[in-house]
DRENTORKOL-3810 file (N, C-alpha, C; in nm, 4 decimals):
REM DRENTORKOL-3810
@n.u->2.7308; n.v->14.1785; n.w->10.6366; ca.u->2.6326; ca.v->14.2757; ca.w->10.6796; c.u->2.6016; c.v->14.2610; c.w->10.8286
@n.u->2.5986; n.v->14.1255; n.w->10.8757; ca.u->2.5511; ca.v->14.1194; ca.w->11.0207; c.u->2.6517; c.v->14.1638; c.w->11.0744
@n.u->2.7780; n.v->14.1452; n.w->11.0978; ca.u->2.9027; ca.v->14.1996; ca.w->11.1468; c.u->2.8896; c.v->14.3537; c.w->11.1421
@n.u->2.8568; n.v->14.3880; n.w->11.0488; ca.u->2.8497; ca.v->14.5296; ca.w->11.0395; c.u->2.6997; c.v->14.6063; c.w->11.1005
@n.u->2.5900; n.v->14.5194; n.w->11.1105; ca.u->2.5091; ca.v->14.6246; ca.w->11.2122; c.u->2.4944; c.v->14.5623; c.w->11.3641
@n.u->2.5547; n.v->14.4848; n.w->11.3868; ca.u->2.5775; ca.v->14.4364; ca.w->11.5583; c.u->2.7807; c.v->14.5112; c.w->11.5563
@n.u->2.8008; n.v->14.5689; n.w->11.5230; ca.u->2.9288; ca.v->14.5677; ca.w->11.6094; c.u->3.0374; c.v->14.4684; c.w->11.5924
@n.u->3.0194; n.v->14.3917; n.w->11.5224; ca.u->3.1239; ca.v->14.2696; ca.w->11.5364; c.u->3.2472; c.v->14.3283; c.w->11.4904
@n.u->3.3867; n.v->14.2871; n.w->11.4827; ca.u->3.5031; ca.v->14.3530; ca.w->11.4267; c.u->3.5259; c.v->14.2527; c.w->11.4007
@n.u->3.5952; n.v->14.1835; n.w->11.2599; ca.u->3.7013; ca.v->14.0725; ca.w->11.2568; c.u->3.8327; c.v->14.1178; c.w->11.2992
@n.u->3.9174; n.v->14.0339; n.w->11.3988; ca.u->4.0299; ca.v->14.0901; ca.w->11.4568; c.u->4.1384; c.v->14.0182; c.w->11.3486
@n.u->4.2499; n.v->14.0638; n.w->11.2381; ca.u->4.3240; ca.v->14.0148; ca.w->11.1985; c.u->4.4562; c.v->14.0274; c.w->11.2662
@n.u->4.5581; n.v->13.9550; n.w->11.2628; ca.u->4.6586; ca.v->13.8890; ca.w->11.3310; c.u->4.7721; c.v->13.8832; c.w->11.2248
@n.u->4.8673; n.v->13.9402; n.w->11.2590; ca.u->4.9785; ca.v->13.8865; ca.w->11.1665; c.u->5.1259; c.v->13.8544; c.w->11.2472
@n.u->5.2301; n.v->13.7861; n.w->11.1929; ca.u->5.3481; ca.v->13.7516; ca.w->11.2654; c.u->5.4353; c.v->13.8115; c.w->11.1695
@n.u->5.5611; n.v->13.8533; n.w->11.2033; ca.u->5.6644; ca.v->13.9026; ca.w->11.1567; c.u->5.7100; c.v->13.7622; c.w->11.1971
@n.u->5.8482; n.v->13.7179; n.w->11.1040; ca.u->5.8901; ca.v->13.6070; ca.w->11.1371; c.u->6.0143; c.v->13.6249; c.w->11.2290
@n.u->6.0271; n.v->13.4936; n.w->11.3122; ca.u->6.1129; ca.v->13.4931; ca.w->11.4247; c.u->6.2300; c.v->13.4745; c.w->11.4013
@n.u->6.2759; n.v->13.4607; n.w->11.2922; ca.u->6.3974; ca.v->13.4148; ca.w->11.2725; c.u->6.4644; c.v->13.4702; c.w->11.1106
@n.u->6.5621; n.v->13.5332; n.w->11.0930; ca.u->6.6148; ca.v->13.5116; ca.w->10.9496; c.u->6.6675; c.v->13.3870; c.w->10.8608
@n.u->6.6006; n.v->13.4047; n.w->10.7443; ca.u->6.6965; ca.v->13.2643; ca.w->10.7070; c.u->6.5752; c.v->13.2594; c.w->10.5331
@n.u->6.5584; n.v->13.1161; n.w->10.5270; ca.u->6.4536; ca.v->13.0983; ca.w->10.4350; c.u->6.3582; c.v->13.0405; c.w->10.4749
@n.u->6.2261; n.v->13.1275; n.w->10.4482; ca.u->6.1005; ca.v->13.0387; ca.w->10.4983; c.u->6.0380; c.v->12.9495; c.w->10.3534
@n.u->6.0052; n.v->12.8459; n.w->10.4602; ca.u->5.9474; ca.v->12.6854; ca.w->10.3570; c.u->5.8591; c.v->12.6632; c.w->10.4209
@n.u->5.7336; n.v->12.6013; n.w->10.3196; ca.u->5.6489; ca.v->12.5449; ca.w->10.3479; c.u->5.5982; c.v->12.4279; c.w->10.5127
@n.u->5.5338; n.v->12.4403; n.w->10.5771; ca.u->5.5290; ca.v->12.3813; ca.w->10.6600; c.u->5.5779; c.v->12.2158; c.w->10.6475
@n.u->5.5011; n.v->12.1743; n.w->10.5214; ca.u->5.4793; ca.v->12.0484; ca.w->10.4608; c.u->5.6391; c.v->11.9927; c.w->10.3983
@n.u->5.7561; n.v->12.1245; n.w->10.4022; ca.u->5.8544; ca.v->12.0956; ca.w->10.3792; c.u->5.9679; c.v->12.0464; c.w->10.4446
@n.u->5.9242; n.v->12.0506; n.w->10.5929; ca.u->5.9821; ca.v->11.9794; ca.w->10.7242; c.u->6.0254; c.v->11.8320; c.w->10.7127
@n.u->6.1099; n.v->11.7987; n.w->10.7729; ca.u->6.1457; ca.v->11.6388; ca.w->10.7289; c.u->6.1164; c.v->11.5672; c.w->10.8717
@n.u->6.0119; n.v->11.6010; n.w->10.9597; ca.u->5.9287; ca.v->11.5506; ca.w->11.0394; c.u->5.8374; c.v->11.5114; c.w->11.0471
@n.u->5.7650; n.v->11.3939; n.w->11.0517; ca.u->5.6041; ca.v->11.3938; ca.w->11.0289; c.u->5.5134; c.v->11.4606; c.w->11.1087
@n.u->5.5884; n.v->11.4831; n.w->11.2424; ca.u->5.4946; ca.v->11.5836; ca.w->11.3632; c.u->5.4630; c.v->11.7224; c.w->11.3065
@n.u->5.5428; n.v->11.7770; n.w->11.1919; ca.u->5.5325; ca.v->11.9134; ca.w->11.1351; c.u->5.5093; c.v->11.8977; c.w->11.0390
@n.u->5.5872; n.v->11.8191; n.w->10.9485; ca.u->5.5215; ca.v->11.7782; ca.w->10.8017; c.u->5.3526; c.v->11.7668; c.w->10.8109
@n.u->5.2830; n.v->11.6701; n.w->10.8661; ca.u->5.1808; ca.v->11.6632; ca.w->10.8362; c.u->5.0565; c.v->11.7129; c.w->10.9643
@n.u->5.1543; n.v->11.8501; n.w->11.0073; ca.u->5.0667; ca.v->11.9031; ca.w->11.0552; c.u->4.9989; c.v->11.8444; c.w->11.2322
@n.u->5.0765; n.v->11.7713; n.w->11.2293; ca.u->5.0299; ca.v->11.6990; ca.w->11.3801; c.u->4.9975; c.v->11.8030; c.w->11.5180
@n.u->5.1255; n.v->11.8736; n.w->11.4746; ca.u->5.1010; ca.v->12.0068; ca.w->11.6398; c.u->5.0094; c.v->12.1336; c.w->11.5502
@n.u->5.0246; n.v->12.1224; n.w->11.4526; ca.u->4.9531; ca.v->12.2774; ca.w->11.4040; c.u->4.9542; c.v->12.2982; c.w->11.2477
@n.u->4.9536; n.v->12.4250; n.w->11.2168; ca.u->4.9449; ca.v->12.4477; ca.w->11.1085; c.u->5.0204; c.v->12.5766; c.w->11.0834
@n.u->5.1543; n.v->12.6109; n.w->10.9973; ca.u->5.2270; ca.v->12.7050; ca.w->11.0203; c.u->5.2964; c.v->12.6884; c.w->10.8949
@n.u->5.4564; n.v->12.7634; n.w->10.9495; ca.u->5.5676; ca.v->12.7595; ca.w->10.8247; c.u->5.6914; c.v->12.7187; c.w->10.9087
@n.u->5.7826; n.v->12.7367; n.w->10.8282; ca.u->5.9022; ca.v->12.6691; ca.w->10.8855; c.u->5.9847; c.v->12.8019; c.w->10.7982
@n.u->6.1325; n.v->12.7890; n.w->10.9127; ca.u->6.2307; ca.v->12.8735; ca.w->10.8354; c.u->6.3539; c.v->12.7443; c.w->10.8565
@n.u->6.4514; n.v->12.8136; n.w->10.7326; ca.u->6.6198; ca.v->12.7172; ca.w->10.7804; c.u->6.6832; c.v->12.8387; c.w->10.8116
@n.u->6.7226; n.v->12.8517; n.w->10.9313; ca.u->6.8012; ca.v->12.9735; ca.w->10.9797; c.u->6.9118; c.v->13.0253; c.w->10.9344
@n.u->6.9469; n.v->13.1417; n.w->10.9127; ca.u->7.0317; ca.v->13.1747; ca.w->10.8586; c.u->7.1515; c.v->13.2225; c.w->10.9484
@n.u->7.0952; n.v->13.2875; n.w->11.1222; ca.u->7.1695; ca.v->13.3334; ca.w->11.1748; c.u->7.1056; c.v->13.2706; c.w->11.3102
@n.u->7.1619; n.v->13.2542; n.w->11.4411; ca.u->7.0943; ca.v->13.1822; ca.w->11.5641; c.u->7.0511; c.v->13.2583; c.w->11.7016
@n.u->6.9445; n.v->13.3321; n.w->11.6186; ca.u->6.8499; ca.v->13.4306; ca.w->11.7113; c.u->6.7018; c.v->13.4286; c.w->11.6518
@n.u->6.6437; n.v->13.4354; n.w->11.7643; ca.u->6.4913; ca.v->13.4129; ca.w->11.7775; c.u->6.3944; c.v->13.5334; c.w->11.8298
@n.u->6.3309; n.v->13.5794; n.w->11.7689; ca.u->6.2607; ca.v->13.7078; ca.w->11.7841; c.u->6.0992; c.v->13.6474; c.w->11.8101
@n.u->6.1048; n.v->13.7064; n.w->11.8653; ca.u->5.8880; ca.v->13.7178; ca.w->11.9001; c.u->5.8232; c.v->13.7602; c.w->11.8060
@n.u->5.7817; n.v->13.6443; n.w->11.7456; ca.u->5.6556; ca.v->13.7028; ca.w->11.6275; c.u->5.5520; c.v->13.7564; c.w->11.6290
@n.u->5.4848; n.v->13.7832; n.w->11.7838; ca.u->5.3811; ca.v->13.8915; ca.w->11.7807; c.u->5.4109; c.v->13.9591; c.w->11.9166
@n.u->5.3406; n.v->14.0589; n.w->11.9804; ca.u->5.2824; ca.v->14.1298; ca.w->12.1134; c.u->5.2049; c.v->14.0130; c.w->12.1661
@n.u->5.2898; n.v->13.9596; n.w->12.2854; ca.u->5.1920; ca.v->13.8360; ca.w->12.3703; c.u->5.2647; c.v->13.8083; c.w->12.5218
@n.u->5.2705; n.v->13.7029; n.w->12.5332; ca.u->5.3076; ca.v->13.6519; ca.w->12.6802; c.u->5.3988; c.v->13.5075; c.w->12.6819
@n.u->5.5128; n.v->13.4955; n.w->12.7314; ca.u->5.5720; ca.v->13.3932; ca.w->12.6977; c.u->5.4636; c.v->13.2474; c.w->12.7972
@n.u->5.3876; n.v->13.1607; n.w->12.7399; ca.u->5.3510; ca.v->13.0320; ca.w->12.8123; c.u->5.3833; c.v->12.9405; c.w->12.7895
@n.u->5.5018; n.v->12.9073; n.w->12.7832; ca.u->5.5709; ca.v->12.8125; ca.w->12.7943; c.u->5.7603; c.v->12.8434; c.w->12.7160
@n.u->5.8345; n.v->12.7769; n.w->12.8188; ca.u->6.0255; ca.v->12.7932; ca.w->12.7752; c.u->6.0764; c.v->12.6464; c.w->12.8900
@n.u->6.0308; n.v->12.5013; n.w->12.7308; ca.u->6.1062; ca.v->12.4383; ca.w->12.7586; c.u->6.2338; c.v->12.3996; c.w->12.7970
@n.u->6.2639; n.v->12.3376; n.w->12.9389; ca.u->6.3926; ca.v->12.3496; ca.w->13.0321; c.u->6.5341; c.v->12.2973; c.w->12.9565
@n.u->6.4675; n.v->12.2116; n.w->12.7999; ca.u->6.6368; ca.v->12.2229; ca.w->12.7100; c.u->6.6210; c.v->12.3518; c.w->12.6284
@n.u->6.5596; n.v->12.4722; n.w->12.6354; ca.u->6.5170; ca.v->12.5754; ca.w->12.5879; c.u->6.5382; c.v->12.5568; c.w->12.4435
@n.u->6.4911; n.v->12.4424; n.w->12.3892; ca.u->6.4662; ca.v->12.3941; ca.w->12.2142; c.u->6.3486; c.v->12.4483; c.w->12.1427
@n.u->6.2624; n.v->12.5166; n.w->12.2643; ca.u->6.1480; ca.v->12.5611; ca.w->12.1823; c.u->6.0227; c.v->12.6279; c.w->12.3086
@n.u->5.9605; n.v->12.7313; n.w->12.3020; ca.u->5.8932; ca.v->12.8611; ca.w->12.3018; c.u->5.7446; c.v->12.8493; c.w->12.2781
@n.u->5.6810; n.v->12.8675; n.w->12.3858; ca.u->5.5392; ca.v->12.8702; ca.w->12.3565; c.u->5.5194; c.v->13.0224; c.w->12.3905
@n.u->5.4635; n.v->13.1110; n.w->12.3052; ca.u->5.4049; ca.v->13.2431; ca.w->12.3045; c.u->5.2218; c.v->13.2627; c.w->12.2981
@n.u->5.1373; n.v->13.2961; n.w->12.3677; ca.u->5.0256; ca.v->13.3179; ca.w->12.3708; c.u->4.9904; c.v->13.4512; c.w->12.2937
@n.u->4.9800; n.v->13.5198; n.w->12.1441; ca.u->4.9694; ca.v->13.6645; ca.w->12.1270; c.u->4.8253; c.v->13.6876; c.w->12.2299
@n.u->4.8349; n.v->13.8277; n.w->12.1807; ca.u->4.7660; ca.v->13.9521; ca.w->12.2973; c.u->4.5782; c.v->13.8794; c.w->12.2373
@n.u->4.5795; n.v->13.8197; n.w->12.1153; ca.u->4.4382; ca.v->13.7950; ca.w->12.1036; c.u->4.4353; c.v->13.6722; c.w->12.1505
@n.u->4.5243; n.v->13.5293; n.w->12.2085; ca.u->4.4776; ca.v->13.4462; ca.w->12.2582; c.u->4.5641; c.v->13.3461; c.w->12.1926
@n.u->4.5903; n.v->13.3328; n.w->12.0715; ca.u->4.6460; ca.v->13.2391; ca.w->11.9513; c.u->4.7523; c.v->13.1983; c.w->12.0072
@n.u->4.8176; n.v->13.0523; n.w->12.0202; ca.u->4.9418; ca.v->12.9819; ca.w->12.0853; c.u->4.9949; c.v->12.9455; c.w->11.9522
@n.u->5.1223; n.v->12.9932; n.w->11.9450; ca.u->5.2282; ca.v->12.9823; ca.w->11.8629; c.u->5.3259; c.v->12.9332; c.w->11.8918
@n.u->5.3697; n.v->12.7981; n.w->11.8580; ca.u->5.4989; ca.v->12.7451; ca.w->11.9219; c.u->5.6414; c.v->12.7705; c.w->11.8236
@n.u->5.7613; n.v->12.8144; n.w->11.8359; ca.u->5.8841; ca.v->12.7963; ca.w->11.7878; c.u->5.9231; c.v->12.6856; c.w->11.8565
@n.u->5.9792; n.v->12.5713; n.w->11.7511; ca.u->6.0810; ca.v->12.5040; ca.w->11.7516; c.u->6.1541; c.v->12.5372; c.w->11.6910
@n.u->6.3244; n.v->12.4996; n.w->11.7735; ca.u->6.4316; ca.v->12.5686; ca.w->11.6899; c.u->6.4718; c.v->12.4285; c.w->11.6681
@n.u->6.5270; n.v->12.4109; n.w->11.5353; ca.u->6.5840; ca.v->12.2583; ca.w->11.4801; c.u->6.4654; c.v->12.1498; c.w->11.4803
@n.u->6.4901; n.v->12.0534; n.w->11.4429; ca.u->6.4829; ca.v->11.9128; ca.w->11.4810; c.u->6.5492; c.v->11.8299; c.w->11.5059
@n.u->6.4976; n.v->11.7304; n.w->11.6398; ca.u->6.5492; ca.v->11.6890; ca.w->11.7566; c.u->6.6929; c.v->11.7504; c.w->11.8337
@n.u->6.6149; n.v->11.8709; n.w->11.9083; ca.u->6.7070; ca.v->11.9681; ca.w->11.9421; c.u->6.7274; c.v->11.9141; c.w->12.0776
@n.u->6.5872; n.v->11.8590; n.w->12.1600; ca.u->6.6000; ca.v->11.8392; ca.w->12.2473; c.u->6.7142; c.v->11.7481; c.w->12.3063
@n.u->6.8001; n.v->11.6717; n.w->12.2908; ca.u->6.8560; ca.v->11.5935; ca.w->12.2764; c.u->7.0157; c.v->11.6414; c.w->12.3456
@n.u->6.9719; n.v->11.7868; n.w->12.2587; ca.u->7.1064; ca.v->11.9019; ca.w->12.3206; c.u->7.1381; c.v->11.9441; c.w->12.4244
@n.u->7.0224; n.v->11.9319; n.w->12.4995; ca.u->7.0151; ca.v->11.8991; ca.w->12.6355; c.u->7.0164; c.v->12.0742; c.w->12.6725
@n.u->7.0085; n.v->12.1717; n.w->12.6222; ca.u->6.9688; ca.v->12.3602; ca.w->12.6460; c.u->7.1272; c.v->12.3397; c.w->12.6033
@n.u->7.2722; n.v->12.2990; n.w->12.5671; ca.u->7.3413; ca.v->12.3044; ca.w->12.5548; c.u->7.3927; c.v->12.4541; c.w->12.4511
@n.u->7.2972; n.v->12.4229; n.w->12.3330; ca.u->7.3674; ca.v->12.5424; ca.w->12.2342; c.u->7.2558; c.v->12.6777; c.w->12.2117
@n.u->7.1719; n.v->12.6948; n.w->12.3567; ca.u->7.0957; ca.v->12.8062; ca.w->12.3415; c.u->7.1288; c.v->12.8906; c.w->12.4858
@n.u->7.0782; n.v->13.0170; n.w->12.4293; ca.u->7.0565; ca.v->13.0969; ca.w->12.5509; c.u->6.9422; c.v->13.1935; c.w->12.5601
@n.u->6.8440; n.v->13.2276; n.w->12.6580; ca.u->6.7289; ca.v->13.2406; ca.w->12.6545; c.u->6.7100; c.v->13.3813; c.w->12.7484
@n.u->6.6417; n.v->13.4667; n.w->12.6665; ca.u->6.6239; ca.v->13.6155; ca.w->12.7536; c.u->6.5185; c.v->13.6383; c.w->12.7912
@n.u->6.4521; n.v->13.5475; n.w->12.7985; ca.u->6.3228; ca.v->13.5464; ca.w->12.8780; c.u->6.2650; c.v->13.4361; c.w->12.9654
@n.u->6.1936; n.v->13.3820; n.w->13.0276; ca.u->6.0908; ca.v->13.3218; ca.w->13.1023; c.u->5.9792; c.v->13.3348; c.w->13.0731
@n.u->5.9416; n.v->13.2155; n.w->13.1487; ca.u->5.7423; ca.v->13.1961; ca.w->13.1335; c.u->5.6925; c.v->13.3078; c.w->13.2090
@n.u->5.5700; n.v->13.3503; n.w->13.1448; ca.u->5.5161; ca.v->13.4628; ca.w->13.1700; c.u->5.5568; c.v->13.5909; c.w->13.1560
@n.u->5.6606; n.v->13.6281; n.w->13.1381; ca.u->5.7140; ca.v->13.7701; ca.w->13.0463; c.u->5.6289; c.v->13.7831; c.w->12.9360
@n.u->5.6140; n.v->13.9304; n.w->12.9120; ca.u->5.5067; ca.v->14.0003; ca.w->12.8317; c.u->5.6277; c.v->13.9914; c.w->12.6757
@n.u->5.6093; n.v->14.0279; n.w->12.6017; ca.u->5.6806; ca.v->14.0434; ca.w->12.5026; c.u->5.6344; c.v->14.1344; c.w->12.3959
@n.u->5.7120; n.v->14.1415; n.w->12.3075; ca.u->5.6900; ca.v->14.2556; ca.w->12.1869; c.u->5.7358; c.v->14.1420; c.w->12.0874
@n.u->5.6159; n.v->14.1822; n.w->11.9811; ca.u->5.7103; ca.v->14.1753; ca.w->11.8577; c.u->5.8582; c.v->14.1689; c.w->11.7912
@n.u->5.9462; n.v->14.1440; n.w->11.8249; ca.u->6.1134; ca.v->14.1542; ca.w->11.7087; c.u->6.1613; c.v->14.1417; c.w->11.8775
@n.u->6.1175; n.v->14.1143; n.w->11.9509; ca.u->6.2092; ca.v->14.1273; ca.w->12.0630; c.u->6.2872; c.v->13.9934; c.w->12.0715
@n.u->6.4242; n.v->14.0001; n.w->12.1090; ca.u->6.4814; ca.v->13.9005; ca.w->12.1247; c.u->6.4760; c.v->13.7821; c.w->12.2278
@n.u->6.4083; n.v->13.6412; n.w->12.2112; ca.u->6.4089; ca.v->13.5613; ca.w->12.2886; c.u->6.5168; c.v->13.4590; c.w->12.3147
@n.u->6.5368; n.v->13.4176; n.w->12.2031; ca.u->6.6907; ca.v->13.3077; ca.w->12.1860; c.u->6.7799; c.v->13.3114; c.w->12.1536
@n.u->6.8893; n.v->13.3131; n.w->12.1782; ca.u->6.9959; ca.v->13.2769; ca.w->12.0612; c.u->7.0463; c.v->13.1214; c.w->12.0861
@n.u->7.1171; n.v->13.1330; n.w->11.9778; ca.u->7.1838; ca.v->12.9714; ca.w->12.0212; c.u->7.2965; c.v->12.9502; c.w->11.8710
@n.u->7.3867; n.v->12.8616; n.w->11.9085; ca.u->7.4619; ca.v->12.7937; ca.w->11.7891; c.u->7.4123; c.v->12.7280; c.w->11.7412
@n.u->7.4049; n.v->12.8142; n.w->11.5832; ca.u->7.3426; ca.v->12.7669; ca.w->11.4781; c.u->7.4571; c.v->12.6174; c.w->11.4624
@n.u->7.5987; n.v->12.6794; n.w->11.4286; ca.u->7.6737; ca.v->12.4858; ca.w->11.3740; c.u->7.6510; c.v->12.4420; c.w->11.4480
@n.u->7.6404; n.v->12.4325; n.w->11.5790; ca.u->7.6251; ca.v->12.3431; ca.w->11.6369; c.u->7.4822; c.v->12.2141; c.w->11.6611
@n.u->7.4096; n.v->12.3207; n.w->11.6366; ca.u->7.2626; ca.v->12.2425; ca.w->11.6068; c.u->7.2850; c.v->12.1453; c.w->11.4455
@n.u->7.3431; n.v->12.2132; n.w->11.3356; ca.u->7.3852; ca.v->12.1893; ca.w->11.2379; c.u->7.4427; c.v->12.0813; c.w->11.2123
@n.u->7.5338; n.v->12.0297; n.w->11.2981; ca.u->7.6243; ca.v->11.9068; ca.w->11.3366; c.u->7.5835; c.v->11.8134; c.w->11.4304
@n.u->7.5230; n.v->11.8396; n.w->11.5302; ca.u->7.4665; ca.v->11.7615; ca.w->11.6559; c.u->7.2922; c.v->11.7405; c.w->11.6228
@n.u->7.2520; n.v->11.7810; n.w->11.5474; ca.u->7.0988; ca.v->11.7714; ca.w->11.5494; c.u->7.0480; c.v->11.7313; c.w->11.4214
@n.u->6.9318; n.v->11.6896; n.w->11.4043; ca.u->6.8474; ca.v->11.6376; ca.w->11.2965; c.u->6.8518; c.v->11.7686; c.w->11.1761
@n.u->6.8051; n.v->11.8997; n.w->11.1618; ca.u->6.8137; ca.v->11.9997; ca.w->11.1276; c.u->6.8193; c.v->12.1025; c.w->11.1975
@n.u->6.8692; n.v->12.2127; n.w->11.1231; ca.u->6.8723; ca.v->12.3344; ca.w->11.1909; c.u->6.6907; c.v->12.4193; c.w->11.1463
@n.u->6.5693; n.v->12.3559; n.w->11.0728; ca.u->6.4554; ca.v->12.3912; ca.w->11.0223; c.u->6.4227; c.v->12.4204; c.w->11.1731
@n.u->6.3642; n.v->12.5253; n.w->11.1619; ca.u->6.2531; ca.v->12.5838; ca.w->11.2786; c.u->6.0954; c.v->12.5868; c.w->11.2485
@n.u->6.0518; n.v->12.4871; n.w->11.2630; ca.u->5.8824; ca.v->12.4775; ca.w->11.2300; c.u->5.8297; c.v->12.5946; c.w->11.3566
@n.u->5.7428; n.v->12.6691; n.w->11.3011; ca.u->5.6289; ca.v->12.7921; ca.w->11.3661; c.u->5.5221; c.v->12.7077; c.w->11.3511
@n.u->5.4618; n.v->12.6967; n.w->11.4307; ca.u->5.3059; ca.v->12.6489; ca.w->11.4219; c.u->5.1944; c.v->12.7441; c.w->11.5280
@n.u->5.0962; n.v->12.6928; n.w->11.5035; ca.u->4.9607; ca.v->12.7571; ca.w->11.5923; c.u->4.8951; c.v->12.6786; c.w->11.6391
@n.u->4.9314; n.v->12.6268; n.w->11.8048; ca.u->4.8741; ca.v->12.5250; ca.w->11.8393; c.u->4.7530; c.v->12.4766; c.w->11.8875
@n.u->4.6368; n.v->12.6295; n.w->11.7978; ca.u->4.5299; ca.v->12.6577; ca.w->11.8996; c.u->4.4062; c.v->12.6767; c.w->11.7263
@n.u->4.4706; n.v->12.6359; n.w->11.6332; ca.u->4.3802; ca.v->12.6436; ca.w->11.4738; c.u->4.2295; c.v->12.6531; c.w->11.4834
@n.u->4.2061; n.v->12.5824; n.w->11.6024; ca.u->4.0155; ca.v->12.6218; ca.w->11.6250; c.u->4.0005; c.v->12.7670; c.w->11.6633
@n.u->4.1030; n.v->12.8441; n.w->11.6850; ca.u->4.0557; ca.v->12.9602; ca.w->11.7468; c.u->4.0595; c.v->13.0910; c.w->11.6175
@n.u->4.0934; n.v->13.0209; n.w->11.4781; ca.u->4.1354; ca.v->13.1196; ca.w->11.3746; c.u->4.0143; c.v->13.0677; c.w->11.2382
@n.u->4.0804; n.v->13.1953; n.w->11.1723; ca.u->3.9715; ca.v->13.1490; ca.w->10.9758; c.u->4.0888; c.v->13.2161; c.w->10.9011
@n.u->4.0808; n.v->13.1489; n.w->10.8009; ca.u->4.1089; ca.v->13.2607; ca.w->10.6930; c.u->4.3028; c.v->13.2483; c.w->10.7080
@n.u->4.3868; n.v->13.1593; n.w->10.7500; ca.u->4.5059; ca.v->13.0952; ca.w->10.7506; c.u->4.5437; c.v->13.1835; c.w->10.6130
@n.u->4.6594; n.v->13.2390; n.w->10.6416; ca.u->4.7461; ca.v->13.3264; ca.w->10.4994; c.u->4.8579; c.v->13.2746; c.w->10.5086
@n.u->4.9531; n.v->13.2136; n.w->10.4281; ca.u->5.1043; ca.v->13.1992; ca.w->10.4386; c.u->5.1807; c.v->13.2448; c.w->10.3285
@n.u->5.3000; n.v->13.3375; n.w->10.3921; ca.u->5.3723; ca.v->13.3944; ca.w->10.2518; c.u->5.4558; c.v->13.2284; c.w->10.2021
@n.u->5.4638; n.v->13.2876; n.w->10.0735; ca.u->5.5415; ca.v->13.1947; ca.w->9.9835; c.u->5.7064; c.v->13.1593; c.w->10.0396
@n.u->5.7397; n.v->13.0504; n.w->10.0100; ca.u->5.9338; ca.v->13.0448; ca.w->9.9958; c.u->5.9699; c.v->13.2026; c.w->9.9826
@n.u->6.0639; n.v->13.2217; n.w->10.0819; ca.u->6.1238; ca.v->13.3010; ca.w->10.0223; c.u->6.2609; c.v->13.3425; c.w->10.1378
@n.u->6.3284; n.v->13.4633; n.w->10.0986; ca.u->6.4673; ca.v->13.4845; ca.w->10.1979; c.u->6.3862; c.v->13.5956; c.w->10.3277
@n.u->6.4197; n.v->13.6069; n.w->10.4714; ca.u->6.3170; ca.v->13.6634; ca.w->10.5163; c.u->6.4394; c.v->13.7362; c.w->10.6417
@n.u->6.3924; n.v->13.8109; n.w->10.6775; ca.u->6.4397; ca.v->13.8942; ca.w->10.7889; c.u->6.3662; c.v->13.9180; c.w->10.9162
@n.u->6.4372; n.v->13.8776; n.w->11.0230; ca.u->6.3974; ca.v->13.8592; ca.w->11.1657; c.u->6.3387; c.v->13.9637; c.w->11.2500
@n.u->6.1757; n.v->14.0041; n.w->11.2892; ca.u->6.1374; ca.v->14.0776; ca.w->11.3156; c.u->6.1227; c.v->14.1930; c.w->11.2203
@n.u->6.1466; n.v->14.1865; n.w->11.0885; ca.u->6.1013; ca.v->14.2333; ca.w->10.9786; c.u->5.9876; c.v->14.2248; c.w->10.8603
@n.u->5.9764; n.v->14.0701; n.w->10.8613; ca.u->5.9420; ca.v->14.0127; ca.w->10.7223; c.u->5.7635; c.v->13.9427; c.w->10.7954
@n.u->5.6886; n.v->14.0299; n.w->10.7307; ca.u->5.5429; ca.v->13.9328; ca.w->10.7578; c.u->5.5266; c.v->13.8246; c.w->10.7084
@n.u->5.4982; n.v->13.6996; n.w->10.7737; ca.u->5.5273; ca.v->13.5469; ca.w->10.7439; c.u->5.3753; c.v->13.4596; c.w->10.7119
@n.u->5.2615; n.v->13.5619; n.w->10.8121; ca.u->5.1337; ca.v->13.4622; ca.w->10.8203; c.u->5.0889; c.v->13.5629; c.w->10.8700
@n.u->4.9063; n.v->13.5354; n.w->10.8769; ca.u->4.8200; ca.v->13.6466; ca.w->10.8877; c.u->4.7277; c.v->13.5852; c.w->10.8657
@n.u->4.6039; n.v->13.5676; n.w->10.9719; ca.u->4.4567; ca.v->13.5018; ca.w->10.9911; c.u->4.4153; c.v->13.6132; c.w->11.0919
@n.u->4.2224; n.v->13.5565; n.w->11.0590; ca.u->4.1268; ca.v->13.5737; ca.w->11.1328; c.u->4.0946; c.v->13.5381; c.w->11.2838
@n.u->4.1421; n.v->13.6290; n.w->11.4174; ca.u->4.0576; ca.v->13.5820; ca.w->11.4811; c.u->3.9678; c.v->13.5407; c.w->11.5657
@n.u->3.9017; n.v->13.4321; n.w->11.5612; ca.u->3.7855; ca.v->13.3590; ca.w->11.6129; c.u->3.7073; c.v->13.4301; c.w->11.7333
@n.u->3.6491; n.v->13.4961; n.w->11.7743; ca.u->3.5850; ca.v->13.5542; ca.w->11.8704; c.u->3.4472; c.v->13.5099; c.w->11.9155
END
């Protein structure tokens, strides 16, 4: 009721997921930094194909220099990090290629990465891409779709409240 006679709006937020493949549980990561939630609170996909799409309308803030992983700010504020694999870094930017930079505006499904999937596959810990939100004080109301097979810049993955 108070929301409703001051004006307030709850702003909801959703991500299309960045990647095709199968999305798993966050907690299903074989990292403890993602497993138990250390950088955030999110989902994970195992890729199916080695391209990376923008999960919301935002601003790229941050494209680590082994380009293993993507910090996106969406348009309401929320920091969302893609990691692609685990211990990618290692690859040294070897099996990616990157169509954007820090501070580029972005869209939704737009293409940011690609990279070799076998090769991450063979040279790296996993090919799992943990999504997280590295900013959880700024949200309510955390939604995550279930396991399932998902399509890149297609498939709604997560969806919260937020925080204003």
């Amino acid at each position: 009721m108070f929301n409703k006679l001051f004006g307030k709006k709850k702003i909801t937020e959703e991500w299309v997921t960045p990647l095709s493949g199968k999305l798993i549980a966050i907690e299903e990561v074989p990292d403890p930094t993602f497993s138990i939630k250390l950088m955030g609170d999110g989902v994970a996909i195992v890729p199916s194909e080695g391209k990376v799409v923008s999960p919301v309308d935002g601003e790229i803030i941050q494209l680590f220099p082994t380009k293993h992983a993507i910090g996106i700010k969406s348009e309401n504020g929320i920091e969302i990090l893609i990691h692609i694999g685990l211990e990618t870094v290692s690859l040294n930017g070897e099996p990616f290629e990157t169509y954007i930079k820090t501070n580029d505006k972005v869209k939704a499904g737009q293409l940011l990465v690609s990279f070799n999937l076998e090769q991450i596959n063979v040279e790296a810990a996993s090919t799992i891409t943990p999504i997280v939100i590295t900013n959880e004080d700024k949200i309510d109301n955390l939604s995550k779709q279930d396991s399932r097979e998902v399509s890149a810049g297609k498939t709604a993955i997560v969806s919260y409240e937020v925080k204003k």
